[in-house]
N, C-alpha and C positions, 0 to 999 in steps of 0.2 A: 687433303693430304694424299700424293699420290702412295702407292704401295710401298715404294722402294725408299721414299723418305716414312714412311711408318716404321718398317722395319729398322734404319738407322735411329729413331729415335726410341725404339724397344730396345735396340742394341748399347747404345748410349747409358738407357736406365740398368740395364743389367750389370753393366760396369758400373754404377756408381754414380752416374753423372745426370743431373736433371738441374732443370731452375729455370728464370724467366729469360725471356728473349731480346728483351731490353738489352742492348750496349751501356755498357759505362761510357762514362763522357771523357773526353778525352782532355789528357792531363798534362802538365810542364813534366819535359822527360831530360832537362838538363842538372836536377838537385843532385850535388855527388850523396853517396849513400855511404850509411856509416854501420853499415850491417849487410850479409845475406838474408833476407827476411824472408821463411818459409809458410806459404797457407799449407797446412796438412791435416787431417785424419790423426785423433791421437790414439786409435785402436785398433788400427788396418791393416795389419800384416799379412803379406811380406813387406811391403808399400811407405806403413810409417808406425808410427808409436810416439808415446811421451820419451819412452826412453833413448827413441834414437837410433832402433836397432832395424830399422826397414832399409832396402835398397835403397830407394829415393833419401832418406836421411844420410844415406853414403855417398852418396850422389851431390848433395846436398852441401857435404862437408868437402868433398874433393874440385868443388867449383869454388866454394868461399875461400879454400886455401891459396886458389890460384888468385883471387882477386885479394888478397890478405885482408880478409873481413872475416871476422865471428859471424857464426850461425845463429839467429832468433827462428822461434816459432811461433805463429797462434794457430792456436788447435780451436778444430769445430767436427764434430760428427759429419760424414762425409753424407750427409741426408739430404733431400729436397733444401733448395735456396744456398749450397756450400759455398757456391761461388757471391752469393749476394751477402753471405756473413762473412767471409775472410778476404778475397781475392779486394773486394768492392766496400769493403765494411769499413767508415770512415764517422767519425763524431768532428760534428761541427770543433772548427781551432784545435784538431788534432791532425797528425797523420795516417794515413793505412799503415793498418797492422801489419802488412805481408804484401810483397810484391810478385812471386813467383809459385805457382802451381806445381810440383816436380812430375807427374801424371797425368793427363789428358787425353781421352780419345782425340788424334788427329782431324782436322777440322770442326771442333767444337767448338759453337757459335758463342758463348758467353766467354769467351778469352780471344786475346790475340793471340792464337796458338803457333806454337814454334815448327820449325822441317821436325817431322819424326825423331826418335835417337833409340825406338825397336818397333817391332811388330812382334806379337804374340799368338797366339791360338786357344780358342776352349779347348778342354781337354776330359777323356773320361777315365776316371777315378776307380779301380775294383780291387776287391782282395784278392790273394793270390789264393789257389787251390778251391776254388768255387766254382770250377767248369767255365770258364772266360781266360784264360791263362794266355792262351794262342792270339788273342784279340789285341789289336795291333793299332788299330783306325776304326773308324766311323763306320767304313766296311764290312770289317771282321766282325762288327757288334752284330750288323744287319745281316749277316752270314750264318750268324748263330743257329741251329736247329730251332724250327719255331717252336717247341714244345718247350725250350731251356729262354726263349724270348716273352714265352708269356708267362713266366715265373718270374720273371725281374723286377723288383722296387728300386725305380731309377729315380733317384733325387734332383729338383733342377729348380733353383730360383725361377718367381713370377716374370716374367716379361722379359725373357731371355730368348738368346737364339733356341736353345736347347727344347725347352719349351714349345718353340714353333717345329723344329725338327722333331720329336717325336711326331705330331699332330702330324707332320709332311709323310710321314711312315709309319700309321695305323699306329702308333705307340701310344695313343694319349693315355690309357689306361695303364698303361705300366708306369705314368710316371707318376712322383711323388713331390707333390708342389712346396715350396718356401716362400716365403716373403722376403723381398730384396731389401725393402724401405724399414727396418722395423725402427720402431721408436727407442727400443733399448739401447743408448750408447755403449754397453756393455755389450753388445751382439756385435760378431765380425764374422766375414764370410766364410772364415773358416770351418765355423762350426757345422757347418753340412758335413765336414770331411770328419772333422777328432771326434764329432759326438755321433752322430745319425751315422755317418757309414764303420766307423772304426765299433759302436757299438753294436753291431748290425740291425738298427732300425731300417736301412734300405741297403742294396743290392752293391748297388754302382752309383755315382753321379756324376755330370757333368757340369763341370765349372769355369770358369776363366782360368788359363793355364799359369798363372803364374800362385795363384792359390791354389791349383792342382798339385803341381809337384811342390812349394814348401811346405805344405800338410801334410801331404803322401810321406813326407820326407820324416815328421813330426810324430807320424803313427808309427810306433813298434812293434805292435800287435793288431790285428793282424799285417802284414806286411801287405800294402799296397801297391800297385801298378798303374798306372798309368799311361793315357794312350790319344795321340792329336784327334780331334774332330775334322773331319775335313768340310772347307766351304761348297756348298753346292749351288747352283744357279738359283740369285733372287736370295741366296739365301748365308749370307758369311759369317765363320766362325773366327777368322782370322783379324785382327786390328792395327791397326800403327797407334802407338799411340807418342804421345808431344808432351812440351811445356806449356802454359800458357803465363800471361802478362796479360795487365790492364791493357785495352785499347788506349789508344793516342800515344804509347810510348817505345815507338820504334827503335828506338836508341839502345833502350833495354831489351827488347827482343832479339835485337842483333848481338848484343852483350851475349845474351843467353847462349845463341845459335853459334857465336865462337867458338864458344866454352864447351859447346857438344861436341863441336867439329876438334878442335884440340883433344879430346879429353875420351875421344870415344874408343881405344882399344882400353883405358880404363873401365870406361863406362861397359862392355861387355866382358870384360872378367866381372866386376858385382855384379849384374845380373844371372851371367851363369854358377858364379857363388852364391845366388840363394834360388839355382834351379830354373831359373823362367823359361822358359820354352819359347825358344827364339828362329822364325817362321825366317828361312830364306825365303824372299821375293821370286824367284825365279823357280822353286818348289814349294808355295806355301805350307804343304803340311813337316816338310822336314825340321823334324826338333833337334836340338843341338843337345 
């Protein structure tokens, strides 16, 4: 595995996304359908929930409207194999549970993944009034006096970019590791931000920015800030990320890719109503 597909598949697991390489076999894509049928995360917020209250579940709803279908879900913890329990998950003389992923890193190999409809950015997380205040970017961190640098307890999920970027900038020791994968369905990635940073077990952390700022957003005390990580050579903090669908059903992909292409000054009012930090292409770090 060369370097730069390692890295995308570190980058990959840090959002979420892992499972086997295998293709689905490709399926009859002319059955009309009698539902929007969503595979989702039923604990993932901003993303999704049981209850329905994540972007993607808005998203979600404002697609099925347009095609006058009810929304179903099946939910599966967003762990190792997610794609091979919901997307692909089928009992002999039955159907698939869910036809559509509402989240994907763009070109993720276990879906037919759709054109983009954002791009995002990790982002670093601090409270306010803790001598970081001025810290703006990825920059302004590595700006910092190195005396206020080697005080930090930077929080950062296993096998993330963040992760390899401290190690890139003599940080390893400031940082303060988590586990992406845990087995608790009950764990969501938030909790770096409400429990570990808001209670001050670490400093700072950097996270994927759209759980950067709806957490940031969540904590009242102390008040958080936040602030874009910028991509450096070899090394990207920024994503596109897509829909995906079974292989073999073009028909529905294109369905999808309408629905984005129609529906997208919708589709960025909810995202920027629940905060995501949305990376112009032509300035990647610029947050909205």
């Amino acid at each position: 595995m060369t370097a730069r597909s390692t890295l995308a598949a570190l980058a990959l697991a840090a959002l979420g996304w892992t499972g086997n390489a295998a293709h689905a076999q490709a399926l009859p894509d002319d059955s009309p359908r009698t539902a929007f049928r969503v595979c989702q995360d039923p604990n993932n917020m901003p993303f999704s929930n049981l209850a329905g209250e994540g972007f993607e579940n808005r998203i979600a709803e404002l697609f099925a409207r347009d095609l006058g279908l009810p929304v179903t879900y099946y939910s599966f913890p967003n762990r190792l194999a997610f794609i091979r329990n919901t997307l692909r998950f089928k009992l002999p003389d039955e159907a698939y549970r869910c036809d559509v992923v509402m989240g994907v890193p763009a070109g993720f190999d276990q879906v037919s993944a759709t054109k983009p409809y954002y791009r995002s950015t990790y982002a670093l997380v601090f409270p306010r009034g803790k001598g970081m205040d001025a810290v703006r970017s990825s920059e302004d961190l590595l700006a910092l006096p190195p005396e206020r640098l080697r005080t930090l307890r930077i929080g950062v999920y296993d096998r993330s970019p963040a992760s390899m970027w401290l190690a890139r900038h003599g940080l390893v020791d400031r940082g303060v590791p988590y586990a992406m994968m845990s087995p608790d369905p009950e764990q969501y990635p938030g909790q770096i931000i409400e429990r570990e940073l808001a209670q001050g077990r670490i400093d700072a952390a950097i996270v994927w920015g759209p759980i950067a700022s709806y957490f940031a957003r969540r904590v009242k005390s102390p008040e958080l800030l936040v602030a874009p990580m910028k991509s450096e050579p070899g090394l990207p903090f920024d994503f596109a990320m897509a829909m995906g669908v079974r292989y073999g059903e073009p028909k529905w992909k294109k369905q999808i890719e309408d629905l984005i292409a129609r529906h997208r000054v919708e589709i960025l009012a909810i995202l920027r109503e629940y905060g995501v930090p949305l990376v112009d292409e032509a300035t990647p770090t610029a947050v909205k």
